[in-house]
VOPAGU-2260 file (C-alpha; in pm, 1 decimal, decimal comma):
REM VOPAGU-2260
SITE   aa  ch    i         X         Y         Z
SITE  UNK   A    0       0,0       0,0       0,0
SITE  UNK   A    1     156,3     330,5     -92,1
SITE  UNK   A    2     254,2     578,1     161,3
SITE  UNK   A    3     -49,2     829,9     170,8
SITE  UNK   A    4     230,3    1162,7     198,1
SITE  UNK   A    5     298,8    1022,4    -164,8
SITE  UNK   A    6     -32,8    1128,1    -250,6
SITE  UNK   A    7     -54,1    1444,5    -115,8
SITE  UNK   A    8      -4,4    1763,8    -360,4
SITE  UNK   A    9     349,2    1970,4    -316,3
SITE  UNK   A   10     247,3    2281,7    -181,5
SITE  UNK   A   11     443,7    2454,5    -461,1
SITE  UNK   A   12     294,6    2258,5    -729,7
SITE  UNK   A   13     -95,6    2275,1    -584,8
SITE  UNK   A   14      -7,4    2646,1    -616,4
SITE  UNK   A   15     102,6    2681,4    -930,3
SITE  UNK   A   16    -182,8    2439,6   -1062,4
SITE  UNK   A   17    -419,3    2648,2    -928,5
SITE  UNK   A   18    -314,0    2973,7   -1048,7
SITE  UNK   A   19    -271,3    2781,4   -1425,8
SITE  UNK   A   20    -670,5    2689,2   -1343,8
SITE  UNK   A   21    -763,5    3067,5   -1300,0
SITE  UNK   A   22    -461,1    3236,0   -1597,9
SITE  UNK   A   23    -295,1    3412,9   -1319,3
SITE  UNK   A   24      94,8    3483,6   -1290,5
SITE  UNK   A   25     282,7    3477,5    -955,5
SITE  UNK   A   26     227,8    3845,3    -994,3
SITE  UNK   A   27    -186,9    3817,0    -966,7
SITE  UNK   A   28    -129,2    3640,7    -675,7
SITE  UNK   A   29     123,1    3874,1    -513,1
SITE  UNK   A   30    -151,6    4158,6    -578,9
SITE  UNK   A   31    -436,5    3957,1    -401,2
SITE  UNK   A   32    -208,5    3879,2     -82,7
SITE  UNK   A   33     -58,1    4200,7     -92,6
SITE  UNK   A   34     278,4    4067,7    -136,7
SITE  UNK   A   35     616,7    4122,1    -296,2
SITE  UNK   A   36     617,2    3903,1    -614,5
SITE  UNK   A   37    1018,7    3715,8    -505,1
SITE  UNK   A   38     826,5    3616,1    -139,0
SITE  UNK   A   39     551,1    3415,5    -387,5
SITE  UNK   A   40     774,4    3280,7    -627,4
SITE  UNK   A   41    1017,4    3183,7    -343,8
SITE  UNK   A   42     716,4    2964,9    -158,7
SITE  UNK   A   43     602,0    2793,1    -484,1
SITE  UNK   A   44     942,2    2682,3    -560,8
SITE  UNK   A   45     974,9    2569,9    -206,9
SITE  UNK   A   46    1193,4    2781,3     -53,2
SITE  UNK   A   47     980,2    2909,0     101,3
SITE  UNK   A   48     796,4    2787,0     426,4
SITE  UNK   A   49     389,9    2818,2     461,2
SITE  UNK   A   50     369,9    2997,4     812,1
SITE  UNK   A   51     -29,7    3052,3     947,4
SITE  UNK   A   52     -16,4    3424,7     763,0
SITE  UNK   A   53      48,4    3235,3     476,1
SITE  UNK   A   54    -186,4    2956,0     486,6
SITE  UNK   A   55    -452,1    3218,1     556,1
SITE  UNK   A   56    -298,7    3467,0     274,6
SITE  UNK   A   57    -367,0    3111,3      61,1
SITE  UNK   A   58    -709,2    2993,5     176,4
SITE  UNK   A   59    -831,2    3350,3      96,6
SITE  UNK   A   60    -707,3    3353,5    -271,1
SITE  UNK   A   61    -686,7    3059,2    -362,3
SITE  UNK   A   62    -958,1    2809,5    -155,1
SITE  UNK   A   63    -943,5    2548,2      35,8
SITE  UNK   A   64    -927,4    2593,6     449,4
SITE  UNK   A   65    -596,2    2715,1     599,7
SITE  UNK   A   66    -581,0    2432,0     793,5
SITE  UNK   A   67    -549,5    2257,1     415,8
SITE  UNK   A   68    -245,0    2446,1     332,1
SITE  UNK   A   69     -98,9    2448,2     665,2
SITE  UNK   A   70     -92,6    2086,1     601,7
SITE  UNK   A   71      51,2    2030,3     246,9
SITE  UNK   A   72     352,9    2226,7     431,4
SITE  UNK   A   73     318,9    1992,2     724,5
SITE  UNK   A   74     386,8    1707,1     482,9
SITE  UNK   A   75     643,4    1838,9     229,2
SITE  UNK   A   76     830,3    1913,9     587,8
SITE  UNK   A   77     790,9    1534,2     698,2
SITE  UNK   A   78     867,6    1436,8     321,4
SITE  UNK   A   79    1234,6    1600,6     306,4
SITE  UNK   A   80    1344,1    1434,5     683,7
SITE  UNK   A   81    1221,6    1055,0     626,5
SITE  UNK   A   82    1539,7     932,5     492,5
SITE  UNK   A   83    1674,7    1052,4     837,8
SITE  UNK   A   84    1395,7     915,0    1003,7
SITE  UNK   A   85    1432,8     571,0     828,5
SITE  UNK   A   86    1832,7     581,4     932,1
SITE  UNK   A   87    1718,5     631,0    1284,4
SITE  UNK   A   88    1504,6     336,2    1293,8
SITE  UNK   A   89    1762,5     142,2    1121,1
SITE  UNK   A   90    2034,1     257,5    1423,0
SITE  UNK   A   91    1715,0     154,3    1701,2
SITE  UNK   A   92    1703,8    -167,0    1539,8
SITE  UNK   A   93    2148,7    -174,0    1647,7
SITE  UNK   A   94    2114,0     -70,6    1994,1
SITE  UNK   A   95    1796,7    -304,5    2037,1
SITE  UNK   A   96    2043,4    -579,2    1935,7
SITE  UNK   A   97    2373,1    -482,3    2167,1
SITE  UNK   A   98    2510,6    -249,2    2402,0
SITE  UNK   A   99    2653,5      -8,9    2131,0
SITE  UNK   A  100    2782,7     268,2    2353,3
SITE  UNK   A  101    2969,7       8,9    2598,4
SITE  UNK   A  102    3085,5    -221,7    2379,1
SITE  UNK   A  103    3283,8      78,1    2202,8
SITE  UNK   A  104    3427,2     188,1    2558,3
SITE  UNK   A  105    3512,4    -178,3    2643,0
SITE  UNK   A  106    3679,4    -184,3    2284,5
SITE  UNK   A  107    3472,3    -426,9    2208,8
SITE  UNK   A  108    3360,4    -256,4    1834,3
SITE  UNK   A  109    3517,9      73,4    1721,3
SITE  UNK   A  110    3385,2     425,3    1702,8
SITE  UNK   A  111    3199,3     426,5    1361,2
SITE  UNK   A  112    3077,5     754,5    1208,8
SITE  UNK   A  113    2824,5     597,2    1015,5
SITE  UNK   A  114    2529,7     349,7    1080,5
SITE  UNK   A  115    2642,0     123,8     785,7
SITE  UNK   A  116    2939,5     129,6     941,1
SITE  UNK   A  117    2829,2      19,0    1312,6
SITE  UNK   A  118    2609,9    -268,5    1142,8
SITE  UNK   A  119    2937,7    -403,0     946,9
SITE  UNK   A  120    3112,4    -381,5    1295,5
SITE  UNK   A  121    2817,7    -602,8    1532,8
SITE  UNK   A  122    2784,2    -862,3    1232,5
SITE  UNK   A  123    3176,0    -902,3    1251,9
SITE  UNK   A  124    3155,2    -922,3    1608,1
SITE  UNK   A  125    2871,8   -1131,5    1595,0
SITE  UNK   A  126    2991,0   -1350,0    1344,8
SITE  UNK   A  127    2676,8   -1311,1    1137,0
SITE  UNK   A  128    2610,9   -1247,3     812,4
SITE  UNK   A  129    2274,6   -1022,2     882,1
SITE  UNK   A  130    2109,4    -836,3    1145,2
SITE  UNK   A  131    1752,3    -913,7    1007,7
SITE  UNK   A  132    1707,1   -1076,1    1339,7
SITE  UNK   A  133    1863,5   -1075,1    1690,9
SITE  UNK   A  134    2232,7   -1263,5    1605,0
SITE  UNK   A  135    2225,8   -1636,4    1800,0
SITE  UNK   A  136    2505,5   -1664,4    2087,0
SITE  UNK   A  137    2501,0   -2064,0    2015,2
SITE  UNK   A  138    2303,4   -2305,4    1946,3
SITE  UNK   A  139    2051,2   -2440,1    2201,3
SITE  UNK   A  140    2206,4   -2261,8    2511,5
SITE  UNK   A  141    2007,5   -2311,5    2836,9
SITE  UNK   A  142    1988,3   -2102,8    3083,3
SITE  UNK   A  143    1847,2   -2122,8    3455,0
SITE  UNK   A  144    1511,8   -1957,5    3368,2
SITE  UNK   A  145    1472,8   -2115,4    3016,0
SITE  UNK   A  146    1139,0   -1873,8    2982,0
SITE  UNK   A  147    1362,8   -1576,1    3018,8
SITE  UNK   A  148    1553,5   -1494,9    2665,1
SITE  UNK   A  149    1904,6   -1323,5    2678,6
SITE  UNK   A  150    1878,8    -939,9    2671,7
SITE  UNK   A  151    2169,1    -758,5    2474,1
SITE  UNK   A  152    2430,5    -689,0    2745,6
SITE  UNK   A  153    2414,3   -1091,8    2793,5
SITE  UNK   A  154    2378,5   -1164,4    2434,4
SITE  UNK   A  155    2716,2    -923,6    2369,9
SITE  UNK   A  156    2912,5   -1065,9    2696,8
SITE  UNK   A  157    2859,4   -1416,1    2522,1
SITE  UNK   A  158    2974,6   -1348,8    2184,8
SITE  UNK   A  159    3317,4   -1203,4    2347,8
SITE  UNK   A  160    3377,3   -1480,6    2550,4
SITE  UNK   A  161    3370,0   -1706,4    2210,0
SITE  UNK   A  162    3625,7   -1429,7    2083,6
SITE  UNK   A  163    3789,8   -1507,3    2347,6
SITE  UNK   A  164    3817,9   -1853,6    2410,3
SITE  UNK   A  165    3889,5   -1883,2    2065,1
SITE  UNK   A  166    4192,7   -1766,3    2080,1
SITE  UNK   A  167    4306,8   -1913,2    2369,2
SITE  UNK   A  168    4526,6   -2305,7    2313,2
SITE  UNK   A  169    4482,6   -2573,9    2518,2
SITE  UNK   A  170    4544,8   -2920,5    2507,6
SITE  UNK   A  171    4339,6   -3220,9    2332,2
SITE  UNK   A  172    3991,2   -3252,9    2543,6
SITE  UNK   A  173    3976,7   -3603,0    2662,8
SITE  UNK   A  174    3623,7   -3667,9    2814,7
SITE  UNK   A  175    3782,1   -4002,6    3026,5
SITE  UNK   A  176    4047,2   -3756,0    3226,0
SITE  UNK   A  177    3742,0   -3533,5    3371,2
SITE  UNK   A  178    3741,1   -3727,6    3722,7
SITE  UNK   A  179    4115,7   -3672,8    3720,6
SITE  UNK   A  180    4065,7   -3233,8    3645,8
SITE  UNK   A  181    3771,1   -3254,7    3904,0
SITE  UNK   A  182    4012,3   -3391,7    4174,3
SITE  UNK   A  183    4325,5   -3120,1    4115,0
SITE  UNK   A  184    4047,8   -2884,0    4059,9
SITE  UNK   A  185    3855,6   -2963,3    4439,5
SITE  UNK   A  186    4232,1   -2954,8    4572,5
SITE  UNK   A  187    4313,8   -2602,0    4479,3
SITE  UNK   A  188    3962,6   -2473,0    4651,3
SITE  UNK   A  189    4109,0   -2527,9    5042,4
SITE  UNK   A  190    4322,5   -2185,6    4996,5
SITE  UNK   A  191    4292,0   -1861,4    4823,8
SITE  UNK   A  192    4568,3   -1880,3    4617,1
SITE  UNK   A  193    4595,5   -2193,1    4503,2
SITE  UNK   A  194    4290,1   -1991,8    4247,9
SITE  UNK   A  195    4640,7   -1903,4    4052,6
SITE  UNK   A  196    4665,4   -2251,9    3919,1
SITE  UNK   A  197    4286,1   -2274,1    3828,0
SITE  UNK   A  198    4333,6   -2177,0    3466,2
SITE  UNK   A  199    4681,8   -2372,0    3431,1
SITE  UNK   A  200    4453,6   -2707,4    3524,3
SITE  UNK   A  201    4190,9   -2683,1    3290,5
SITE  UNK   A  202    4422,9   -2581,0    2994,7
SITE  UNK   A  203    4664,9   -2904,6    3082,3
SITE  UNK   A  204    4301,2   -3063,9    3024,4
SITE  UNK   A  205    4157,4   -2903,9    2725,4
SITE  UNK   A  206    3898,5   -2689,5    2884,5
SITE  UNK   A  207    3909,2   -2300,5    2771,6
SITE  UNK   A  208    3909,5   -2079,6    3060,1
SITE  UNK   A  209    3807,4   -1666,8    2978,8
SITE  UNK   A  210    3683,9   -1401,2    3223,3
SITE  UNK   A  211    3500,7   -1137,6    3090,2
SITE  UNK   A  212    3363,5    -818,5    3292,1
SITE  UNK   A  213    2982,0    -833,8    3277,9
SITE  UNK   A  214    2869,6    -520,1    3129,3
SITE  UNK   A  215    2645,6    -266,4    3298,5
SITE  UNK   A  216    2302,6    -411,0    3437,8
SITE  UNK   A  217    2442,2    -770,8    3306,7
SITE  UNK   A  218    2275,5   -1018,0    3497,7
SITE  UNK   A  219    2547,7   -1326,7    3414,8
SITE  UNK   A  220    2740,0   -1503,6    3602,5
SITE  UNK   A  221    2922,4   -1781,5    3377,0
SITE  UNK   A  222    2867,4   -1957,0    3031,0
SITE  UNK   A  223    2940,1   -2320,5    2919,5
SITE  UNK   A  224    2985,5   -2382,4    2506,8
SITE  UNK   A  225    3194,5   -2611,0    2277,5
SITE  UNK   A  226    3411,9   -2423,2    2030,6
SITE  UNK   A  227    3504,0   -2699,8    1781,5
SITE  UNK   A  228    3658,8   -3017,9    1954,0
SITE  UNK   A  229    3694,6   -2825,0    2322,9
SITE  UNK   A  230    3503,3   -2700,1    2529,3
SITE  UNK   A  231    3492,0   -2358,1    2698,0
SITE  UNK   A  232    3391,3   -2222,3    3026,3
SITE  UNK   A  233    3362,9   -1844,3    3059,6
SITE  UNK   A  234    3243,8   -1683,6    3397,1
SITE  UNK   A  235    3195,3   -1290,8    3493,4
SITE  UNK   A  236    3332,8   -1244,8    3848,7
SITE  UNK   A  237    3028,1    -979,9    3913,6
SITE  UNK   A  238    3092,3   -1173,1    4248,6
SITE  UNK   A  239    3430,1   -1181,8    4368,6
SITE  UNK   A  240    3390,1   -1424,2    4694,2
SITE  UNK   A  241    3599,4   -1767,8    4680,5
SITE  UNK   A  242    3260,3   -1937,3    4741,4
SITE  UNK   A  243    3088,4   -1860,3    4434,9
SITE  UNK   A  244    3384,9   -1854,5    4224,3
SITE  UNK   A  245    3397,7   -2236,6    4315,6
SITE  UNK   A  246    3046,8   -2299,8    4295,1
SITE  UNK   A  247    3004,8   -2127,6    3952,3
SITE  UNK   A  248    3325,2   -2297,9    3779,4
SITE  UNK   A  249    3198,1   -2627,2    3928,1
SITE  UNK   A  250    2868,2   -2559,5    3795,9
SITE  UNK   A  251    3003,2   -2497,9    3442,7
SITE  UNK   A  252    3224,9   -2807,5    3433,2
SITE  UNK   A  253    2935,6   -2985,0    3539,2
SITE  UNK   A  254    2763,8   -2925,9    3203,8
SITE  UNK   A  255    3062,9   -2993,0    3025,5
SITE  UNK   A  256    3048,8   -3360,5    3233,9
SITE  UNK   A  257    2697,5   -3371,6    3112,9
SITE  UNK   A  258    2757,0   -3298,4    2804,2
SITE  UNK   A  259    2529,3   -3009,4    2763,1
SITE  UNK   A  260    2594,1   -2814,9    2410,3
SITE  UNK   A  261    2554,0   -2449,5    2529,7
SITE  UNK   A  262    2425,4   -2311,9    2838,2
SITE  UNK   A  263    2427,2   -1969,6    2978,2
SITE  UNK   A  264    2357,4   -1960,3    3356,5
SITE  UNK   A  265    2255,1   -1634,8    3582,7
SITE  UNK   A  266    2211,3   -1562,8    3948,3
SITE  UNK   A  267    2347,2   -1841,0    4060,2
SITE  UNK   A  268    2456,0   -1710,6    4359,6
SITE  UNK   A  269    2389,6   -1498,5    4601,5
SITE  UNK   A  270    2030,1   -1337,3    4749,3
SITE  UNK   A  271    1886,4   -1333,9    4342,6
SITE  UNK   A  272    1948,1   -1696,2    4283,6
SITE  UNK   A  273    1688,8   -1822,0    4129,2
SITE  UNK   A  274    1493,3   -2074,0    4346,7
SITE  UNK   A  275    1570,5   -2437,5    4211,3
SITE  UNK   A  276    1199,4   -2496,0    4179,7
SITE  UNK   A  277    1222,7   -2247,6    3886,7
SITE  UNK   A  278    1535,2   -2405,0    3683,8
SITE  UNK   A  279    1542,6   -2624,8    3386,7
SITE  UNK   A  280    1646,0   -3022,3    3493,8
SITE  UNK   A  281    1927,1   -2946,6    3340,2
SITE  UNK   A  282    2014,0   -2648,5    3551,0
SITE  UNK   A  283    1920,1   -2843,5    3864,4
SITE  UNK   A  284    2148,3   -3122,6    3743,7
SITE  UNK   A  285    2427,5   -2891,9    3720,7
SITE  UNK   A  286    2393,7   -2736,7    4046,6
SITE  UNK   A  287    2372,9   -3050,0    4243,4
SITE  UNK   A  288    2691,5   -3136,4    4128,3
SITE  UNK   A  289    2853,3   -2845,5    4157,2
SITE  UNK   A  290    2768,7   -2884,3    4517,7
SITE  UNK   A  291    2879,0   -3260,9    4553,3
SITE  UNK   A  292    3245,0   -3182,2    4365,6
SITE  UNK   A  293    3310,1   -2961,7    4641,8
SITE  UNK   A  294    3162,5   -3111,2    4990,0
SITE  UNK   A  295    3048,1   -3462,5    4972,4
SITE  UNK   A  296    2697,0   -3484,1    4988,7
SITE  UNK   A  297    2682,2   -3737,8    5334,4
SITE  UNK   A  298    2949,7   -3524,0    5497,5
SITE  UNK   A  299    2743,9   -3178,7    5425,7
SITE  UNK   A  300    2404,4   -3383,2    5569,9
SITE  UNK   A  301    2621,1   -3468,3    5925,2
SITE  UNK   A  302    2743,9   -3158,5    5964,5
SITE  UNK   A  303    2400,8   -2980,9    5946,3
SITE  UNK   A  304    2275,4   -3267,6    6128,3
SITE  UNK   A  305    2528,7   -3240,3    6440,6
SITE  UNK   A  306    2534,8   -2856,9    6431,8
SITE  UNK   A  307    2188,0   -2662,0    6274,5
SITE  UNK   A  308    2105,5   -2437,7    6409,9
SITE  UNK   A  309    2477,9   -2337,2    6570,7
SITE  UNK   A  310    2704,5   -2285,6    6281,3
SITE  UNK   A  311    2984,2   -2112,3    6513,2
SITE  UNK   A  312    3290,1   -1997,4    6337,8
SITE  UNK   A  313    3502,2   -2263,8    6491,1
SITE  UNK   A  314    3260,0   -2542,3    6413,4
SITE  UNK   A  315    3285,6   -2454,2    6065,6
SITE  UNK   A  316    3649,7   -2384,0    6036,3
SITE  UNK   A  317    3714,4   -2756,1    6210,5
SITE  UNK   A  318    3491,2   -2867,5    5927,9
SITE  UNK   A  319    3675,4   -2681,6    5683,3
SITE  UNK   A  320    4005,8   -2870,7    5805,0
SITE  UNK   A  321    3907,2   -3208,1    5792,0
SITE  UNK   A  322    3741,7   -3222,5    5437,1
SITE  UNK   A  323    4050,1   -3012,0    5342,8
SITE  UNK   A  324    3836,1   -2668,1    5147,6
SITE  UNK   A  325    3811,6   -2341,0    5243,3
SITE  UNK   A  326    3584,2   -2222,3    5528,4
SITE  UNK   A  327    3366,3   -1988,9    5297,6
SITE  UNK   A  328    3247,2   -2263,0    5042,7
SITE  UNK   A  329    3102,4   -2419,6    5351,6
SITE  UNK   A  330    2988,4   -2092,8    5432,2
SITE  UNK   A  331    2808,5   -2031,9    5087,4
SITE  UNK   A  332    2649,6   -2410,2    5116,5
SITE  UNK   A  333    2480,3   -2347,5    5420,0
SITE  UNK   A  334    2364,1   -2015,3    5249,0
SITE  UNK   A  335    2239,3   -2151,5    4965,4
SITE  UNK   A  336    2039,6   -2436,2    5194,1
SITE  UNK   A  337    1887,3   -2153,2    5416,5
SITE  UNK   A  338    2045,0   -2282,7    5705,7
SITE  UNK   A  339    2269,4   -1979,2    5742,6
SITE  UNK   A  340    2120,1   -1580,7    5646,0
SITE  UNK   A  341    2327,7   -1358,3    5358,5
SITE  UNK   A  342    2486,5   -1210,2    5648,7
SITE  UNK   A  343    2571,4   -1520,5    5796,6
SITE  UNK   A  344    2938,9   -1639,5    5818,6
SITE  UNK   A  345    3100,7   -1285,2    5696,2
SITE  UNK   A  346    3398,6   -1350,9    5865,5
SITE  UNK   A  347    3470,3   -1653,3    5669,9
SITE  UNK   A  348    3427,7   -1494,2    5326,9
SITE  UNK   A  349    3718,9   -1407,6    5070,1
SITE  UNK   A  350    3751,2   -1256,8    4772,4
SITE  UNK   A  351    3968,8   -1453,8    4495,1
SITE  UNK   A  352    3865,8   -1182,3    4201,9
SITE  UNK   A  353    4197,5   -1061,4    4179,9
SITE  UNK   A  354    4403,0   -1412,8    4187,0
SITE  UNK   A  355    4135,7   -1494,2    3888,6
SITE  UNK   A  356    4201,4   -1235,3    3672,7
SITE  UNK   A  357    4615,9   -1216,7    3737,9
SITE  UNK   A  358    4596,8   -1583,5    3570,1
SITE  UNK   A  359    4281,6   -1618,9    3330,1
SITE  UNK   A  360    4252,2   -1446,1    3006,2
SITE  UNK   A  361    4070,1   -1172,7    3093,4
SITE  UNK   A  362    3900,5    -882,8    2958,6
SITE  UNK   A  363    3782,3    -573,9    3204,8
SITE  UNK   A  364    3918,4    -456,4    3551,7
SITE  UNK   A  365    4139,8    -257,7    3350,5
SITE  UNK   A  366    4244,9    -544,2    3121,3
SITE  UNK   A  367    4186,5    -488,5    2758,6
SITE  UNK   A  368    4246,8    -693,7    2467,3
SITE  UNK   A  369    4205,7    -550,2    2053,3
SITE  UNK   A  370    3915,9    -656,4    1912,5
SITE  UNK   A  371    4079,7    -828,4    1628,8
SITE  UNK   A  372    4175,5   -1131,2    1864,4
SITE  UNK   A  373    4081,3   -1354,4    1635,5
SITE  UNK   A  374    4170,0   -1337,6    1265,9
């Protein structure tokens, strides 16, 4: 259906095929409006604007209501910005698909003076060929709340943590040496900085290890996804404390175990974890055992057990000793169970961030890497 502006007269044109109509010359029409003849010939060649006076001045010499001519002007106004307006919509359509004005402070894309330009720069970074529709991170990712898509600051933080994994090497991926990662892996989680050696492990066993910043308002704490023959695990450190570094890494490597294709997991942690009533079976999967890697099951049961309600510091550090892992994990277990508050156990709590990001490939915190990583 065509655009009904395209059917409406040019004012300059409706003038002048009026005046044919009646055999007058832009100077008749100056004398009836009592106007210089250059002001009429500017406003039917459309230099000219049609103010009230004018559509008035027009209505009284040549018909029509001035409302009528007030808005042929109205439209030949609209006509001459739509290709601006149609850009516009076009750059919506960007920012509706990423975090433009982040991504180019994180490096992510570069400044681009033109919108053709900033759509060549998210379907490189994206890896896609069109922008028709929002770009896929990977194929059949989960997430916790499977009815909740990813919104564009989680959409963007995926697609660099494939940059980045791809370009980090590792060795051949050999599903049958997992138990063997799992048990180096639960040893380095009885002291802070054993956290150093985290990324050295899973390299030796083929597993990609990237940290990425979350951007602003991204709710995400860690991704799982295969990049050819290896598999990847990328987490966002939005929460720096040893006991959900552990739990979110073990909860990653669990769907790696599984062999779950893609996942992308949120609030697992923390007071806005989502309630395991509301996760996929997968998700549920995962977090059991996450949990399990790190404090055998029967051993967390006895403890709570012997001791609920009277976690005392010293109860819990003794614990900590003799199952050889750091007092906080315990800390964030009984957190997570409800058998300890959010404030619960503060004294116990430490923050590995910093070990993390000294070792991992990382980008944020002041790390930045060129966003031609990969070639």
């Amino acid at each position: 259906m065509a655009d009904a502006r395209s059917q409406t007269p040019i004012p300059g044109k409706e003038i002048e095929r009026i005046l044919a109509e009646r055999g007058w010359t832009h100077d008749d029409l100056a004398e009836v409006v009592g106007k210089q003849r250059p002001h009429v010939s500017r406003l039917i060649s459309g230099k000219g604007t049609i103010t009230p006076e004018w559509a008035v001045l027009l209505s009284g010499a040549l018909g029509n209501t001035p409302e009528y001519w007030h808005r042929l002007e109205g439209d030949r106004q609209l006509s001459l910005i739509l290709p601006v307006a149609t850009d516009v919509e076009k750059r919506a359509h960007l920012v509706n698909i990423a975090p433009v004005r982040e991504m180019i402070r994180r490096g992510w894309i570069a400044q681009t003076s033109t919108r053709e330009e900033l759509e060549a720069q998210l379907r490189g970074f994206f890896d896609v060929e069109s922008l028709d529709v929002d770009p896929p991170v990977a194929a059949d990712f989960r997430k916790a709340n499977p009815d909740a898509p990813l919104d564009r600051q989680q959409r963007a933080w995926v697609a660099r943590a494939r940059q980045l994994a791809a370009a980090h090497p590792v060795c051949q991926f050999d599903r049958a040496r997992i138990p063997d990662m799992v048990a180096k892996l639960r040893r380095l989680a009885a002291y802070p900085r054993e956290c150093l050696d985290v990324c050295e492990v899973l390299r030796l066993y083929g597993i990609r290890f990237v940290v990425v910043e979350p951007l602003e308002k991204c709710r995400i704490d860690g991704a799982a996804f295969w990049l050819e023959d290896s598999p990847a695990v990328a987490l966002s450190m939005r929460y720096g404390r040893m006991d959900m570094f552990w739990f979110t890494l073990m909860h990653e490597v669990a769907h790696i175990i599984h062999n779950d294709w893609g996942s992308v997991d949120t609030d697992l942690a923390g007071k806005d974890q989502l309630p395991s009533r509301l996760k996929s079976q997968t998700e549920r999967r995962a977090d059991e055992a996450a949990a399990s890697m790190l404090i055998p099951p029967q051993e967390m049961a006895d403890f709570i057990k012997l001791y609920s309600p009277l976690y005392s510091k010293t109860r819990i550090i003794q614990f900590a000793h003799r199952i050889k892992i750091h007092p906080s994990i315990i800390v964030g277990q009984l957190q997570h169970r409800g058998e300890l508050g959010w404030d619960g156990g503060r004294g116990l709590l430490t923050d590995v961030r910093q070990y993390i990001i000294d070792s991992a490939l990382t980008d944020g915190w002041g790390k930045s890497i060129s966003p031609g990583i990969i070639e």
